[in-house]
Every structure is written in structure tokens, then in C-alpha cells.
VMD Tcl script that draws the C-alpha trace (Angstrom):
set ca {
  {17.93 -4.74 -59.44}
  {19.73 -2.66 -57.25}
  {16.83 -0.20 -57.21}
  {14.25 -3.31 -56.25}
  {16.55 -4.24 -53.41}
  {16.52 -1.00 -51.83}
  {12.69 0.07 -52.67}
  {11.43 -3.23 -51.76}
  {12.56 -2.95 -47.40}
  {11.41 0.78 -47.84}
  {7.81 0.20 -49.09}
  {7.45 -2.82 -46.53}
  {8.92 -0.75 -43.60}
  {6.67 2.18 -44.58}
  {3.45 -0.11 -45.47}
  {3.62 -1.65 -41.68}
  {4.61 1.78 -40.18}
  {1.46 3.04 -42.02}
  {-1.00 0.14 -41.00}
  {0.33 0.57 -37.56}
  {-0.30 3.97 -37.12}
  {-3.88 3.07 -39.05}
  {-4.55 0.20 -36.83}
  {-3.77 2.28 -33.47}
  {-6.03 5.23 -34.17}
  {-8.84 2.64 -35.06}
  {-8.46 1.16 -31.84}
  {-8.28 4.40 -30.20}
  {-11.37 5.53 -31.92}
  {-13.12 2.28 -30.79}
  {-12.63 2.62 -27.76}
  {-13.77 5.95 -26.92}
  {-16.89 4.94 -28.36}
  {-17.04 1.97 -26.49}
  {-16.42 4.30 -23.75}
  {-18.90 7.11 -24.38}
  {-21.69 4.46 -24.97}
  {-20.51 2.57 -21.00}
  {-20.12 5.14 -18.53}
  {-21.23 2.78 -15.97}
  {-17.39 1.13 -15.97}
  {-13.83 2.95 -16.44}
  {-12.45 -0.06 -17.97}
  {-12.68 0.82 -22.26}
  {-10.97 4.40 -20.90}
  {-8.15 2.37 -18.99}
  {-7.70 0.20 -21.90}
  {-7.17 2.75 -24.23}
  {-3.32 3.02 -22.99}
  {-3.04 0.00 -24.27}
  {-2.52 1.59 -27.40}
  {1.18 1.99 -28.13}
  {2.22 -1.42 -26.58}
  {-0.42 -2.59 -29.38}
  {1.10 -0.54 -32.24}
  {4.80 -1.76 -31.00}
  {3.88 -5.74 -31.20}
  {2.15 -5.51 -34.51}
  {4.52 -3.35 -36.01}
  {7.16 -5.94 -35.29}
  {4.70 -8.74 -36.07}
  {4.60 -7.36 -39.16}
  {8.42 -6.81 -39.94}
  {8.96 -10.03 -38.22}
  {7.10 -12.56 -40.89}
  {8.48 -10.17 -43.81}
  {11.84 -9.01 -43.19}
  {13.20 -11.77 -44.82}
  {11.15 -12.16 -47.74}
  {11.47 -7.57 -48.29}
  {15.61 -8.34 -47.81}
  {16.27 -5.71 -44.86}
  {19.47 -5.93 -44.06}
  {19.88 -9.43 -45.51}
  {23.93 -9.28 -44.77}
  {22.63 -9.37 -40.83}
  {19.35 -11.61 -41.27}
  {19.38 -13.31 -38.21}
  {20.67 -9.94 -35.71}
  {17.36 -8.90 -37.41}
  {15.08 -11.65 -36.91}
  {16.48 -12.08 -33.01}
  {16.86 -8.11 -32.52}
  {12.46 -8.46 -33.84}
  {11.57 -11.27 -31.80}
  {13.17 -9.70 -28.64}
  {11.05 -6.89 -29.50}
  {8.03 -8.78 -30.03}
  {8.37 -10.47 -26.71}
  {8.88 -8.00 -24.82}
  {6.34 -5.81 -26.17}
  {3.85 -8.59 -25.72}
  {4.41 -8.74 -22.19}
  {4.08 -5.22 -22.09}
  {0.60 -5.07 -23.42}
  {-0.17 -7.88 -21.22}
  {0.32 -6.10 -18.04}
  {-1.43 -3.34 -19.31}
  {-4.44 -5.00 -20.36}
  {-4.38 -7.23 -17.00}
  {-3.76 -3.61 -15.08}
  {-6.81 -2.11 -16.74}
  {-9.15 -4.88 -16.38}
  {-8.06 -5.20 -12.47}
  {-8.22 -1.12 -11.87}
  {-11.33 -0.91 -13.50}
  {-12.84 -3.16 -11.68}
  {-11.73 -1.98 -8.40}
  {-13.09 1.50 -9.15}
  {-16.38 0.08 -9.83}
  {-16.55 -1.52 -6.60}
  {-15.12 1.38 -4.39}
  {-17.72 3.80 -5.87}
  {-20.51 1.49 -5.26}
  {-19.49 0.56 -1.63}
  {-20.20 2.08 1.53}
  {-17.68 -0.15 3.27}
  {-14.81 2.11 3.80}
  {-13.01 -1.27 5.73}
  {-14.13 -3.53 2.71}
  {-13.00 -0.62 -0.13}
  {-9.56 -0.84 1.91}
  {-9.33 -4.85 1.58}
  {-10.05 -4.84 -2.17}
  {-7.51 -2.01 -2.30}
  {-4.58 -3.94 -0.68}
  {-6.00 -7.43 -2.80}
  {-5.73 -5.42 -6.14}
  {-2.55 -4.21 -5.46}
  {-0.92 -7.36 -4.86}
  {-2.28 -9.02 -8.17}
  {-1.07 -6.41 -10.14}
  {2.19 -7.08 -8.62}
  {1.81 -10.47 -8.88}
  {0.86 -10.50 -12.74}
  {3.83 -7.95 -13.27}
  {6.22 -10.49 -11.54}
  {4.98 -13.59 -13.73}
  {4.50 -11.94 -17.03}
  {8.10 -10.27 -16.62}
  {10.17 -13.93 -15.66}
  {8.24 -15.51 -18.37}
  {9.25 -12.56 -20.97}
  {12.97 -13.19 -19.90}
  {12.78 -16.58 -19.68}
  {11.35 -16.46 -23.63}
  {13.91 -13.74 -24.50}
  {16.90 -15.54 -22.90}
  {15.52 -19.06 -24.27}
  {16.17 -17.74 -28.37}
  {20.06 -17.82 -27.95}
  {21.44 -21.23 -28.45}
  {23.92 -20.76 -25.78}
  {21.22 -20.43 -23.68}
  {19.01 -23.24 -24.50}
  {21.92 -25.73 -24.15}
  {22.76 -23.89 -20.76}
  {19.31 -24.76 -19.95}
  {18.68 -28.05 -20.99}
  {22.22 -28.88 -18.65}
  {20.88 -27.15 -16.05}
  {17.31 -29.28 -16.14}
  {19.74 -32.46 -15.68}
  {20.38 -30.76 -12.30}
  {17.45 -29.12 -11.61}
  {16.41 -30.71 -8.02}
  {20.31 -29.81 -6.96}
  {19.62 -26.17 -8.00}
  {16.24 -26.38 -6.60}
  {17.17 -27.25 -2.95}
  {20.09 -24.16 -3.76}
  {17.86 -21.60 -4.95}
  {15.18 -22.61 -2.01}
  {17.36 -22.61 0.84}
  {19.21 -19.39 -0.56}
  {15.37 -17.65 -1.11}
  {14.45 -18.76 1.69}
  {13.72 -14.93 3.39}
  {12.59 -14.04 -0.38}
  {9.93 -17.10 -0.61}
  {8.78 -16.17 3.15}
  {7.96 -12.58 2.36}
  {6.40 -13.79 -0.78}
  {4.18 -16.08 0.77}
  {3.33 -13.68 3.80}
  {2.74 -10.55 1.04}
  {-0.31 -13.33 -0.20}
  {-1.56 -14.10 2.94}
  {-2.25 -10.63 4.24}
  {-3.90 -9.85 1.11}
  {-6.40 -12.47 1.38}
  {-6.21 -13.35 5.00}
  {-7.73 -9.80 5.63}
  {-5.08 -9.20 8.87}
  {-3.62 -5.67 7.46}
  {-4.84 -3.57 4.71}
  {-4.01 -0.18 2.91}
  {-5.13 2.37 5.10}
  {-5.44 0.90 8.65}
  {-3.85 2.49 11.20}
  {-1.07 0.35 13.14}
  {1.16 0.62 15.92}
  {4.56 -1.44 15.06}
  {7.93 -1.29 17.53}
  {6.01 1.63 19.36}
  {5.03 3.81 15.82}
  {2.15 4.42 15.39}
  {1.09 5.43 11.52}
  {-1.34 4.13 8.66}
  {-0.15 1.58 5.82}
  {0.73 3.60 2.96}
  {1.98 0.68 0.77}
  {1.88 -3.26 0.89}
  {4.03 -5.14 -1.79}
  {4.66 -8.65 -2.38}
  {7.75 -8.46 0.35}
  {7.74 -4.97 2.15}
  {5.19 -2.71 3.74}
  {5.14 0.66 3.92}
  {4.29 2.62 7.20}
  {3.81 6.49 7.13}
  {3.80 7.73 10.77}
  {2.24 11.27 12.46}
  {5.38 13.34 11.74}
  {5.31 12.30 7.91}
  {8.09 9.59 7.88}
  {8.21 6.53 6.23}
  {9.27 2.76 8.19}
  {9.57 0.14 5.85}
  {9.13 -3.31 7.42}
  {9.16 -6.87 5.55}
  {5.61 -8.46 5.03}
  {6.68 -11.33 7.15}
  {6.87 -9.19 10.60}
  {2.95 -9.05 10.65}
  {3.01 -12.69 10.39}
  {5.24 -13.53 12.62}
  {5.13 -10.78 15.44}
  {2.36 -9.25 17.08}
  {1.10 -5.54 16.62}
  {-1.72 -2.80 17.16}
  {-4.10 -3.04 14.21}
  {-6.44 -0.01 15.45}
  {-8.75 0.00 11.77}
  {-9.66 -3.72 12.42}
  {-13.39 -4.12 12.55}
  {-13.97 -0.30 12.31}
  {-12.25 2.65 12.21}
  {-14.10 3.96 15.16}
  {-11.60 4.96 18.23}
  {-11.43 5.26 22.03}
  {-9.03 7.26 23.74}
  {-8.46 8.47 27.50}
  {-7.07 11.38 29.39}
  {-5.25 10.68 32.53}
  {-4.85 13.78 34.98}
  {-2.94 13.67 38.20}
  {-4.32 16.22 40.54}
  {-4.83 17.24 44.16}
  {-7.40 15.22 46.48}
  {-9.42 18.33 46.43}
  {-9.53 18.46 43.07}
  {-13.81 19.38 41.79}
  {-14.40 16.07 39.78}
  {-18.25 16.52 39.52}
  {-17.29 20.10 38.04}
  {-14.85 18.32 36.16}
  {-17.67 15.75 34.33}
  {-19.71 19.11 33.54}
  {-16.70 20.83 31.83}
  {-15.58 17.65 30.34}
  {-18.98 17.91 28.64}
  {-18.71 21.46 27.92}
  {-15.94 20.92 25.62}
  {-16.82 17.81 23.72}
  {-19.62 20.13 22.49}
  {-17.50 22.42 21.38}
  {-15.46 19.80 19.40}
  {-16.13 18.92 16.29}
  {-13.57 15.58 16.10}
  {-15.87 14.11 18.78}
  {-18.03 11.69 17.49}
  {-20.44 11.86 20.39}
  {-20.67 7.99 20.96}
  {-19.37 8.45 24.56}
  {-17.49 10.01 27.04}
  {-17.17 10.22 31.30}
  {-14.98 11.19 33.59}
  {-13.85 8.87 36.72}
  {-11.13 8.65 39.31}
  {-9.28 5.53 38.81}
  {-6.33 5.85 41.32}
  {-5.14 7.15 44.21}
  {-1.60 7.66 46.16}
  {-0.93 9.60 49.16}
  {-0.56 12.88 47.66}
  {-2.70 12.57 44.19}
  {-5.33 11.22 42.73}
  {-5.65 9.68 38.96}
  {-8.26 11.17 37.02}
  {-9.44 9.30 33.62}
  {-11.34 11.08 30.47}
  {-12.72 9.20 27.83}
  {-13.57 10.28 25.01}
  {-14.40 8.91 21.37}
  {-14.04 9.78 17.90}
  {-14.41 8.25 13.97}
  {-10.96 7.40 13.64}
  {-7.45 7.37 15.17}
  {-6.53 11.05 13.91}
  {-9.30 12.42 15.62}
  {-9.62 10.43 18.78}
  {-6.08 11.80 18.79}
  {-7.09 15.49 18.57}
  {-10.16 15.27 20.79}
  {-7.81 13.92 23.36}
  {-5.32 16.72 23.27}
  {-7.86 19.19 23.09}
  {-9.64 17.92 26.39}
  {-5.67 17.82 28.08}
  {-5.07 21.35 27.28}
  {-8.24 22.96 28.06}
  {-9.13 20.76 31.58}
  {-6.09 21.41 32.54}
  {-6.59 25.52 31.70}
  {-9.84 25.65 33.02}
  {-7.91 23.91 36.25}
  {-5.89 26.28 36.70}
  {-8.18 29.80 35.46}
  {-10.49 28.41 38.20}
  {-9.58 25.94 40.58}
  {-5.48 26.26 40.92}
  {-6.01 24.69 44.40}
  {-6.77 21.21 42.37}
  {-3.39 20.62 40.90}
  {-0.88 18.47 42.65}
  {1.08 19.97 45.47}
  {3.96 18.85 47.29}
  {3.89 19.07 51.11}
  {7.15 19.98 52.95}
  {7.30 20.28 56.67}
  {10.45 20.39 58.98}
  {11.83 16.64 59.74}
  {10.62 15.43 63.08}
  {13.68 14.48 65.30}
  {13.98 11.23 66.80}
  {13.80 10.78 70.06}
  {16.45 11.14 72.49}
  {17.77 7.81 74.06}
  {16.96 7.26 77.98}
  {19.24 7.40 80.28}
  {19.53 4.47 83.00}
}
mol new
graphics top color blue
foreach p $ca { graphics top sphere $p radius 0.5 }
foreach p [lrange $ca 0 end-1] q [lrange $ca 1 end] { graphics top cylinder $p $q radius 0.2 }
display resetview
């Protein structure tokens, strides 16, 4: 008897350890097929890590409808039955997620290698990202909810706190109430199309791309490689420079202060001369105008174009430095000068 008692957890421990390990290579092996056979989508390949969530929740499926009826640890029956249903649920929710993340990633990657739209491949980008997070967030309070709702302590705390649930309710919104707004702003720039992953932005004078967008911050990473972390609900609330919106296409200018003598038709030409020799310029546009004057300078405007911000950025620094060379190498005369003379005297008063 003694002998049953202990064989009899063994063999059904080892039997669902073995069908576990059976059933997870089968899957695996499926699945690669699947894979081989559908090259055309990534999803069978993303599913595949799927696997070990899958052998955790039917290994404790198993134990979980035979521990008592095998004896483990019948002294502690019900620390095993909870300590397997906590493990069930939250393994469930694990493979969850994981199947929801492969399904949503898979389709994304079908999309972004079929599109040409490098603004519409961004907007799917930031949409996909915030469902993810979205489907992480639900599946996760429903797992705790479920894990927390087998203790009896906690279902009677919970049916008490239902008797006071609109009380708690005002509480918990009032309390949330910068939590809820974020929330709700994270959902409306993913669908409402005003900022996506990517796009290059100018917020509280940075300028930088979005690097990240979650359901309640956003990630900025400027020029020098730092990071500014901003809540969601600023670019619903404030305004701000949104330079990838309806292209990525740029326009920058060059503003020069030089003398009044200054060669601006020579100017145009070299202007011209080194967009050529520029590879960031896009070659949409440029020109070259005076668009100011004071009594001892005048303003002189480049403009120049380029495929995105970074380069419109470059082109513009490299037209700067090498005007402003060729300015001096050839025509020093044209840079601003400052005039001194000796002070005129006033008059002397008449005498009567």
C-alpha cells in the first residue's frame, strides 16, 4: 500500500511531464511545417514561441484534474490544488498574450513589406504597438483579478466591496484621474493619426523623432542622442512641431548677414554650385533672395530642400559653412563691417 501511494503521484507526474514534452515538440514540428509550406506570412514562425507557455498550462491542466485522484501530497491537497490553479491562470494569460502578440506582429510585418507608404508603415507601427499594450494590460488585470478571486478572503472582500462599488468608483476616478487622461490620449493618437513612431517633432524647443509611444508616456530621442519622456496627454492638450506630417519631405533656409556690397547674383550661382555637389539635397528646390535690410547689412535667405529633417539639416549647414568660405576666399569685402568715424562736435552756442 505504501508502495501504491508513492508510485501512483510518480507515474502520473512523469506520464504528464512526458505527454507534455510529447505534445510541445508536436506542436513545434507543426508549425514549422505550417511555416515552410506559408512563406508568404511570418505568423506560424511567431507562433511557434508559443510553445512553452503551451507545455506550462497543459502540464498543470493535467496535474490539476488528477492530483487528487494520484494522492500528491494529499496531507496539503488544497495548497496543491490553489498553488495549480494559480499556475494555470497565469500561464493561460501568458499564452494569451503571446498568441495575441504573434497574430498582431505578424500581421504588421506583412503590411510594412508590402507598403510603399513609409508615413502609413509608421501609423500601423504606433497602432500595433498600442494594442499589444493594450491586450497585455487587460489580459494581466483579468489574470489577477482570477488569481486573487480563488482565496475566500478575497471573494468576501469583494463581494463587500461591490455593495460600495459607485463610492469606490467616484474614488478610484477622481484619484486616476491623470492615469485615465493619459490612457485615453495614448488611444487617441494611435487612431487619430496626430503623432506616430518615427515622425520628427519639435516639443518645448527639442527637436527629435518619437522613439516610443505607450499607453501614457512618449518617448522623444533628440540630435545629441538623449531621451525626453513626456506624458501622452501633452500632444493633446498643447501644441507642437509635427515636421513628418503629410510627408517627410523638408524645407530649410540659410540666413546670412552681409555687407550691402555683398555679390548676390554670384551668390545664386555658387549656391547652385554646391547643392550639386550635395548629395542630402533632394533637388526639389532652392534660391537665394535678400529679404532684409538695416543701415549697415543686408539679410540674405537660402533655401534649400531635402527628403527628411536629418538631411534638410545637413544640406543647410553645409551651404552655411561653404557660402560663407567661399565669402571670404573671394569676396572678404562682402561680410559685415562696422564703420567708425570721429564724433562730430556740436555746435558752439551764439553769442548775443
Amino acid at each position: 500500500m505504501e508502495m501504491e501511494n508513492v508510485l501512483r503521484p510518480v507515474t502520473v507526474i512523469g506520464g504528464s511531464l512526458v505527454i507534455t514534452l510529447l505534445a510541445g515538440w508536436v506542436l513545434d514540428l507543426l508549425l514549422r511545417r505550417a511555416d515552410a509550406r506559408h512563406h508568404e506570412t511570418p505568423l506560424w514562425d511567431q507562433l511557434r514561441r508559443c510553445r512553452v507557455p503551451f507545455q506550462i498550462v497543459l502540464c498543470t491542466a493535467l496535474l490539476r484534474g488528477s492530483y487528487r485522484s494520484s494522492r500528491i501530497l494529499p496531507q496539503h491537497a488544497d495548497g496543491v490544488g490553489r498553488t495549480l490553479t494559480l499556475t494555470l491562470i497565469a500561464s493561460t494569460a501568458w499564452l494569451l498574450v503571446r498568441i495575441a502578440t504573434a497574430i498582431v506582429d505578424s500581421g504588421y510585418a506583412r503590411y510594412a513589406s508590402g507598403s510603399r507608404d513609409a508615413a502609413r508603415v509608421r501609423r500601423v507601427r504606433t497602432q500595433v504597438t498600442l494594442i499589444q499594450r493594450v491586450v497585455t494590460a487587460v489580459v494581466s488585470v483579468v489574470a489577477v483579478s482570477a488569481m486573487l478571486l480563488t482565496f475566500p478572503a478575497m471573494r468576501t472582500v469583494g463581494t463587500s466591496m461591490l455593495a460600495s462599488a459607485g463610492v469606490l468608483g467616484i474614488v478610484a476616478g477622481v484619484a486616476a484621474q491623470s492615469s485615465l487622461g493619459n490612457l485615453f490620449a495614448g488611444l487617441q493618437i494611435a487612431f487619430g493619426d496626430t503623432v506616430r513612431i518615427g515622425d520628427t517633432v519639435v516639443v518645448d524647443k527639442e527637436w527629435g523623432t518619437v522613439e516610443e509611444i505607450t499607453l501614457t508616456f512618449l518617448m522623444v530621442r533628440t540630435w545629441d542622442e538623449r531621451r525626453i519622456t513626456m506624458p501622452v496627454s501633452y500632444f493633446t492638450s498643447k501644441p507642437y512641431e509635427n515636421w513628418s506630417r503629410g510627408g517627410a519631405q523638408m524645407t530649410g533656409t540659410v540666413f546670412l548677414h552681409l555687407d550691402h556690397s555683398a555679390p548676390v547674383d554670384l551668390m545664386r550661382e555658387q549656391l547652385a554650385q554646391i547643392l550639386k555637389e550635395t548629395p542630402e539635397w533632394d533637388g526639389r528646390a532652392s534660391g537665394l533672395v535678400v529679404t532684409d535690410t538695416t543701415p549697415n547689412t543686408i539679410e540674405v535667405r537660402a533655401m534649400v530642400t531635402a527628403k527628411d529633417a536629418d538631411d534638410v539639416w545637413t544640406v543647410r549647414c553645409a551651404v552655411r559653412e561653404r557660402l560663407i568660405a567661399w565669402l571670404v576666399a573671394n569676396h572678404p569685402y562682402a561680410l559685415p563691417r562696422v564703420t567708425t568715424a570721429d564724433a562730430l562736435r556740436p555746435p558752439a552756442p551764439r553769442r548775443g
